[in-house]
Biopython code that builds the backbone (N, CA, C, O; Angstrom):
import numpy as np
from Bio.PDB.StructureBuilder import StructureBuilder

atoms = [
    (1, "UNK", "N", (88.127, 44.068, 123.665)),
    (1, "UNK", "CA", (87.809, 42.659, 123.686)),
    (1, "UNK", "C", (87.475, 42.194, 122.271)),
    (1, "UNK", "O", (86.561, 42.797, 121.708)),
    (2, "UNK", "N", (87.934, 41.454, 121.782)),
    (2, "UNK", "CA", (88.198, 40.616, 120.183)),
    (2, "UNK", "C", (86.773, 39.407, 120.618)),
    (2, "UNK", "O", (86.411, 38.816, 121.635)),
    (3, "UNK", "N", (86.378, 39.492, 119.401)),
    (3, "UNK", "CA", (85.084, 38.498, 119.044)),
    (3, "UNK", "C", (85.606, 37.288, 118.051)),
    (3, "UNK", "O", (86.333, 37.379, 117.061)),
    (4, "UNK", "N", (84.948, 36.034, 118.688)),
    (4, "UNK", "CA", (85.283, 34.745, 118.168)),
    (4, "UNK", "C", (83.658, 33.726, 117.026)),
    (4, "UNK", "O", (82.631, 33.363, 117.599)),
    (5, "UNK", "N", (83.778, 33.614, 116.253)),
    (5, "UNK", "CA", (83.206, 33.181, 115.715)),
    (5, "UNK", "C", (83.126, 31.560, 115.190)),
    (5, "UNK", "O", (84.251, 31.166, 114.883)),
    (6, "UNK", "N", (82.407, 30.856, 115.068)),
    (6, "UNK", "CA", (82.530, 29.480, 114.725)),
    (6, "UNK", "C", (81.409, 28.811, 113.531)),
    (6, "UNK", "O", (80.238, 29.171, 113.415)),
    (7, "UNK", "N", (81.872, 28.101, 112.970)),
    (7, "UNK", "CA", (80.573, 28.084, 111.605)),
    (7, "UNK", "C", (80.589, 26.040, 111.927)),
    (7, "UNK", "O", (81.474, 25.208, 112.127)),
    (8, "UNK", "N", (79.260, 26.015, 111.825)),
    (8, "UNK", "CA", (78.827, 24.522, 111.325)),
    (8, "UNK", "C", (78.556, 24.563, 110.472)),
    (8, "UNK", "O", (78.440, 25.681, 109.970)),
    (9, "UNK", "N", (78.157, 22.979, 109.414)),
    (9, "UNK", "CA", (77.981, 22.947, 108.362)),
    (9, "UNK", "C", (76.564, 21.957, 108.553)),
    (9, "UNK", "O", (76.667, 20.841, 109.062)),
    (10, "UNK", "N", (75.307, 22.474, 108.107)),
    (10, "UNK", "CA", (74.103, 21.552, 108.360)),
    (10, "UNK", "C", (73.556, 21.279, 107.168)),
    (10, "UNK", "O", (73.693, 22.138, 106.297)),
    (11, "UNK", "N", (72.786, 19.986, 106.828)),
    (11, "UNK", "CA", (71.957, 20.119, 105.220)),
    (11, "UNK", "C", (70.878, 19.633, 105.792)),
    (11, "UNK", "O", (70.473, 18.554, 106.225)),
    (12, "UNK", "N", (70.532, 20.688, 105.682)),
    (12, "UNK", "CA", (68.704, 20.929, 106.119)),
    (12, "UNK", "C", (67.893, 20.200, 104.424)),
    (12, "UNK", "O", (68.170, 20.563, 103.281)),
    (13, "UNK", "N", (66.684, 18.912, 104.935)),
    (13, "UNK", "CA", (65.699, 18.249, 103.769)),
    (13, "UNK", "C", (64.566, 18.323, 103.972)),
    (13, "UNK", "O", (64.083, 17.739, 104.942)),
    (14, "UNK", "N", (63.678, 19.182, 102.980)),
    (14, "UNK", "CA", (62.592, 18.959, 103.068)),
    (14, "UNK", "C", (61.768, 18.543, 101.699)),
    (14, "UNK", "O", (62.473, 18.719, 100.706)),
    (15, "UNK", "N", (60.517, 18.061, 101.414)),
    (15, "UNK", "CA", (59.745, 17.577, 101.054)),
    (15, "UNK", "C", (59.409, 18.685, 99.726)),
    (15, "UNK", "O", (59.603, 18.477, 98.528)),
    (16, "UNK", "N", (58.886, 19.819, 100.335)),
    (16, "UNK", "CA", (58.347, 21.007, 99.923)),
    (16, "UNK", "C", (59.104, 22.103, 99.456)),
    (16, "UNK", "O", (58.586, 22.605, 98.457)),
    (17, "UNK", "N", (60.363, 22.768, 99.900)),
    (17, "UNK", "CA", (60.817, 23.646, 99.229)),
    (17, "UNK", "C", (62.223, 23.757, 99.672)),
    (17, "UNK", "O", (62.579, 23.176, 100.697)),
    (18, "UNK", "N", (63.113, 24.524, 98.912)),
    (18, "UNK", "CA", (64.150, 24.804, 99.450)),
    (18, "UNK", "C", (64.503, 25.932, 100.466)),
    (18, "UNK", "O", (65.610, 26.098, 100.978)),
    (19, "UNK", "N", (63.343, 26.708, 100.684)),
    (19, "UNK", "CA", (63.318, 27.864, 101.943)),
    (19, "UNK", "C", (63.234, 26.573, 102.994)),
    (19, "UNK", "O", (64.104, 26.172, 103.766)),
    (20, "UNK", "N", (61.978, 26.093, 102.776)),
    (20, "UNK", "CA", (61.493, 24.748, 104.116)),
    (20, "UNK", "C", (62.742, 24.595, 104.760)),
    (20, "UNK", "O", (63.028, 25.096, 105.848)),
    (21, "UNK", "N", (63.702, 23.680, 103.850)),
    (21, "UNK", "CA", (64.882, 23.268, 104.077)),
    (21, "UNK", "C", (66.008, 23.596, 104.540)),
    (21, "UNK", "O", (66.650, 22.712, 105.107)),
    (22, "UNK", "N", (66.525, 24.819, 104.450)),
    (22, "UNK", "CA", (67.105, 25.812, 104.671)),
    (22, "UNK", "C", (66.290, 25.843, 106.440)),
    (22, "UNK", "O", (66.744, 25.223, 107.401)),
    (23, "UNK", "N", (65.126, 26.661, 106.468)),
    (23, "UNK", "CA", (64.609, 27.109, 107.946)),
    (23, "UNK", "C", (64.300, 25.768, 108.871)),
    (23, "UNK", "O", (63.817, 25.980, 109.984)),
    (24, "UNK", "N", (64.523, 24.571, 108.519)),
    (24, "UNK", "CA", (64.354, 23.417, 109.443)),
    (24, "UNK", "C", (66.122, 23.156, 109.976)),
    (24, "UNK", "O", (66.446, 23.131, 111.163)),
    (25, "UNK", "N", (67.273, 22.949, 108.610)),
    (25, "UNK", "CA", (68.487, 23.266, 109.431)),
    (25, "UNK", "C", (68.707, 24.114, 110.569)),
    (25, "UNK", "O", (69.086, 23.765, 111.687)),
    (26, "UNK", "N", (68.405, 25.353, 110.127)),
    (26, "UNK", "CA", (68.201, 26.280, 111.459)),
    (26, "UNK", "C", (67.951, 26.188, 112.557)),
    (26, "UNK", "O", (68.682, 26.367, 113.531)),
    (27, "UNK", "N", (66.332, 25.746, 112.477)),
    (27, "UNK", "CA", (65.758, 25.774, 113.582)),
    (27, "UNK", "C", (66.255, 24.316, 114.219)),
    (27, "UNK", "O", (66.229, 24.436, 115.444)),
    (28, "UNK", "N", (66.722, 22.911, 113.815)),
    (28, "UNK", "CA", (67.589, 22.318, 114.340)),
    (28, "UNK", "C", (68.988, 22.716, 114.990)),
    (28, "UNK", "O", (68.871, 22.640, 116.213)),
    (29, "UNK", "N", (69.802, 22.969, 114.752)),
    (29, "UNK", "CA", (70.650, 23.604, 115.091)),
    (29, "UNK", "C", (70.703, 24.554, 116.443)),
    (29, "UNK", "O", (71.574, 24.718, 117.297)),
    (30, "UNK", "N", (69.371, 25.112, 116.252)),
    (30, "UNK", "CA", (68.892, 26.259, 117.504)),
    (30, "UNK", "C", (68.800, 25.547, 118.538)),
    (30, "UNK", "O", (69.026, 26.151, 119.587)),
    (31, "UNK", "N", (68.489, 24.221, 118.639)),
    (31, "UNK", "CA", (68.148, 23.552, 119.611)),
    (31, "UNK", "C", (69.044, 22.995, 120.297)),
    (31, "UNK", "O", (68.652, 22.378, 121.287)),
    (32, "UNK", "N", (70.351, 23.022, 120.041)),
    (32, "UNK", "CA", (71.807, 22.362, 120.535)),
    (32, "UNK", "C", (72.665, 23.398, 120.632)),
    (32, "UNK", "O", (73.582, 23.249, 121.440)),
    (33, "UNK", "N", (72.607, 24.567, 119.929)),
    (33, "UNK", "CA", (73.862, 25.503, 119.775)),
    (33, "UNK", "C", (73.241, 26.420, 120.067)),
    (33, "UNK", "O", (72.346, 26.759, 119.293)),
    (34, "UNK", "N", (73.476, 27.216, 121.347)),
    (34, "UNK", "CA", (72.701, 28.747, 121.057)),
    (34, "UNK", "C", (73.740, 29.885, 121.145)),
    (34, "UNK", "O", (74.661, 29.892, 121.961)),
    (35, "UNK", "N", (73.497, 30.887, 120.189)),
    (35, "UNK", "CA", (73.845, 32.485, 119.820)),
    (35, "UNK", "C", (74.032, 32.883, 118.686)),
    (35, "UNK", "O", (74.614, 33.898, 118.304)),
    (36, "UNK", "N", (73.214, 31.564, 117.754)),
    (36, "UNK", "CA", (73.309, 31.701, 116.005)),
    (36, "UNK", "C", (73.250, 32.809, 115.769)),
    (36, "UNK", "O", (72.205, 33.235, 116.260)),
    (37, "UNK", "N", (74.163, 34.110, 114.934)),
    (37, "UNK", "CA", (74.220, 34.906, 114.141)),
    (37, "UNK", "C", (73.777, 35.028, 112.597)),
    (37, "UNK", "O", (73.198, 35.918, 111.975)),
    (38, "UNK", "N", (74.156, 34.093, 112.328)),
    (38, "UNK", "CA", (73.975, 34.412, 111.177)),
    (38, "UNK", "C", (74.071, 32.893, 110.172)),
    (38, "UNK", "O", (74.138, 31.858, 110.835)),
    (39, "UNK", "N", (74.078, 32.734, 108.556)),
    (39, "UNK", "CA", (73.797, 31.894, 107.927)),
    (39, "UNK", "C", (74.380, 32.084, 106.466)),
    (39, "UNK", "O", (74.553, 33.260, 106.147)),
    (40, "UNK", "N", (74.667, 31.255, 105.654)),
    (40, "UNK", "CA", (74.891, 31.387, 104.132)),
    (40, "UNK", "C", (74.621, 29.790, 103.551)),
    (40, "UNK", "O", (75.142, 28.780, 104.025)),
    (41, "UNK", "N", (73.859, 29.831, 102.632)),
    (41, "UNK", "CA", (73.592, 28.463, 102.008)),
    (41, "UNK", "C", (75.125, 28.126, 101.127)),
    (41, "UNK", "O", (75.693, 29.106, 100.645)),
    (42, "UNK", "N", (75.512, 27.282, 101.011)),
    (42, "UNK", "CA", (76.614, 26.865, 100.339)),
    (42, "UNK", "C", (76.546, 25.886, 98.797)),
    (42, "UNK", "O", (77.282, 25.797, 97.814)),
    (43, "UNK", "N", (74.974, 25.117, 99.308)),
    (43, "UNK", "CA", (75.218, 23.966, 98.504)),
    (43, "UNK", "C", (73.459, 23.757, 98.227)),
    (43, "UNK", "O", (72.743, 23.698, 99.226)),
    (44, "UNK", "N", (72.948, 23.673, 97.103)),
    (44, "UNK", "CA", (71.526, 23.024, 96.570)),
    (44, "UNK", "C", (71.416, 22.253, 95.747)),
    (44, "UNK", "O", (72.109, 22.193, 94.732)),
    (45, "UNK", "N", (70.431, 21.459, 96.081)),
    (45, "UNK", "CA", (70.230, 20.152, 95.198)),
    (45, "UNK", "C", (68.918, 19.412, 96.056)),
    (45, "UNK", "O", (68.246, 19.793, 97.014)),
    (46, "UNK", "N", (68.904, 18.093, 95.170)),
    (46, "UNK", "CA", (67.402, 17.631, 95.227)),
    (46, "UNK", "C", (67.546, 16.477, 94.748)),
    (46, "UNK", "O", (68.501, 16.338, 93.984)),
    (47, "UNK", "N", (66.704, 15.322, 95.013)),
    (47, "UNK", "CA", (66.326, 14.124, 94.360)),
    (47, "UNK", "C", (65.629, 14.375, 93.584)),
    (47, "UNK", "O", (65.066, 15.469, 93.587)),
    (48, "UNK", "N", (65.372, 13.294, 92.472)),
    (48, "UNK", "CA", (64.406, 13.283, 91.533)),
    (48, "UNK", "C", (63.639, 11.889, 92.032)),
    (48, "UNK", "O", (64.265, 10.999, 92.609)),
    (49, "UNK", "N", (62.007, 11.788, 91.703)),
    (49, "UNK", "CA", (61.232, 10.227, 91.525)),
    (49, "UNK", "C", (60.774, 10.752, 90.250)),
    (49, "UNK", "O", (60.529, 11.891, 89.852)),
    (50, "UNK", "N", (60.726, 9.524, 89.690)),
    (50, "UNK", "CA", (59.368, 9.571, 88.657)),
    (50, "UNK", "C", (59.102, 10.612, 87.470)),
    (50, "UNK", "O", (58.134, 10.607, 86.710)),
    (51, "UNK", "N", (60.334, 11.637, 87.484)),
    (51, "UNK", "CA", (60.579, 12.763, 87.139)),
    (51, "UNK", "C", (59.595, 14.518, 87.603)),
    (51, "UNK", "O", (59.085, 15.542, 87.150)),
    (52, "UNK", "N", (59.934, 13.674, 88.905)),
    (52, "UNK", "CA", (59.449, 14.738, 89.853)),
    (52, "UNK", "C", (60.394, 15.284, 90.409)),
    (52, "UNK", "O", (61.408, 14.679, 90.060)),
    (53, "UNK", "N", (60.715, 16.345, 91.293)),
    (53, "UNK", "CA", (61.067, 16.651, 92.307)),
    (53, "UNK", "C", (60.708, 15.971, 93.591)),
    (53, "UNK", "O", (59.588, 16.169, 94.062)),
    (54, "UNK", "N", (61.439, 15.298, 94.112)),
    (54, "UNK", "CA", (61.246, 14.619, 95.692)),
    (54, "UNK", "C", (61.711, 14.865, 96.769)),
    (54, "UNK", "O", (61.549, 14.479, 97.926)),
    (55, "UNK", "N", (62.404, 15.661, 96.171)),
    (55, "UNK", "CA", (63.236, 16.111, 97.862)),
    (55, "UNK", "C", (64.058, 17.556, 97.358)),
    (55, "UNK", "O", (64.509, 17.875, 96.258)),
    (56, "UNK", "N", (64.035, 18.183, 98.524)),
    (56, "UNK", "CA", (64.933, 19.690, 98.242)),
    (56, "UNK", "C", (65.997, 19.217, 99.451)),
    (56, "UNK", "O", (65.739, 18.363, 100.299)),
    (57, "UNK", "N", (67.327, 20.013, 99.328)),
    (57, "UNK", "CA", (68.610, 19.571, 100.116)),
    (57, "UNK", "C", (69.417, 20.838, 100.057)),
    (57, "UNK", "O", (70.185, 21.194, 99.163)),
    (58, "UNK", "N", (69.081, 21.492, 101.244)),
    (58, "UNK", "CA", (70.370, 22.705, 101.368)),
    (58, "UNK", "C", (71.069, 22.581, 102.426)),
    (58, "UNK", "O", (70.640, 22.357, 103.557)),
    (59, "UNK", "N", (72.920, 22.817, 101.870)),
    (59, "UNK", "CA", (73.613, 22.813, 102.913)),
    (59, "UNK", "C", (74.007, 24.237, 102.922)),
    (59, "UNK", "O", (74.238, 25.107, 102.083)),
    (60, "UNK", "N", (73.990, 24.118, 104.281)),
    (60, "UNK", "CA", (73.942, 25.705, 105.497)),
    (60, "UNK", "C", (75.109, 25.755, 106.228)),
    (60, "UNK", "O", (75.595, 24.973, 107.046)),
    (61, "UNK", "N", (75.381, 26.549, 105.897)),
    (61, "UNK", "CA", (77.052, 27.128, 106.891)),
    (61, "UNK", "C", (76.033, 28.361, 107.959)),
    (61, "UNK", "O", (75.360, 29.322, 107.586)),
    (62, "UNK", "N", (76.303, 27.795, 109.443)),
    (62, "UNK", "CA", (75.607, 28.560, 110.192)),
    (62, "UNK", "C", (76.837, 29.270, 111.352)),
    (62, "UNK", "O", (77.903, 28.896, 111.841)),
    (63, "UNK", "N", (76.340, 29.961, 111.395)),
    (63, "UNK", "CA", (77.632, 31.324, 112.494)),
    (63, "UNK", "C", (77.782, 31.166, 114.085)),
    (63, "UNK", "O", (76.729, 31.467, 114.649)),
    (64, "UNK", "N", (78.207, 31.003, 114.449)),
    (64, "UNK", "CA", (77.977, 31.393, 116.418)),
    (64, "UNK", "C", (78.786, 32.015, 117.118)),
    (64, "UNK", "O", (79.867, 31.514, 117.425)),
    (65, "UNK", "N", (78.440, 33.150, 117.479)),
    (65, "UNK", "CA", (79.547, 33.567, 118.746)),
    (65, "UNK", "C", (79.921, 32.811, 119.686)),
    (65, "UNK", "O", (79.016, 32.454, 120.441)),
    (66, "UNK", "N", (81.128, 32.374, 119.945)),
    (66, "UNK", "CA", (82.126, 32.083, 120.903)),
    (66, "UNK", "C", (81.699, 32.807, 122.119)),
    (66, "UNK", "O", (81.328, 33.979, 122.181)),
    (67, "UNK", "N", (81.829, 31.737, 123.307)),
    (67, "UNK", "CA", (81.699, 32.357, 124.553)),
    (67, "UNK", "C", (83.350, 32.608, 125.039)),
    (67, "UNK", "O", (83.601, 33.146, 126.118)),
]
sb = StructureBuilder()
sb.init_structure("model")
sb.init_model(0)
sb.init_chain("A")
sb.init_seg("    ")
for serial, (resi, resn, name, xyz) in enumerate(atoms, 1):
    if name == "N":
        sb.init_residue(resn, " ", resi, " ")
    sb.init_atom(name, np.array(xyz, "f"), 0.0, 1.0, " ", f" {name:<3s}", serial, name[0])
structure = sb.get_structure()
């Protein structure tokens, strides 16, 4: 029996860090799609204010087995 795999593409934002960001895509995702395998970040970046950091932005390529 052959295994099927399927990838979304999510950009998880948070406030605080780019892990944050990253583990809130996820755990979104978990909530609509279930049998997530696995994950690879693809894409980082961030807003700037004021010459701050204001925002962290990772996009997530996330895995799922096929039923």
């Amino acid at each position: 029996m052959s295994k099927a795999y399927k990838k979304i593409e999510i950009v998880g934002v948070s406030e605080k860090s780019l892990s944050d960001a990253i583990d809130g895509a996820i755990e979104k995702a978990s909530k609509t799609v279930h049998g997530l395998s696995w994950f690879e970040v693809s894409e980082l970046r961030g807003s700037i204010e004021d010459g701050k950091v204001a925002e962290y932005q990772a996009t997530v390529l996330i895995g799922f087995k096929l039923d």
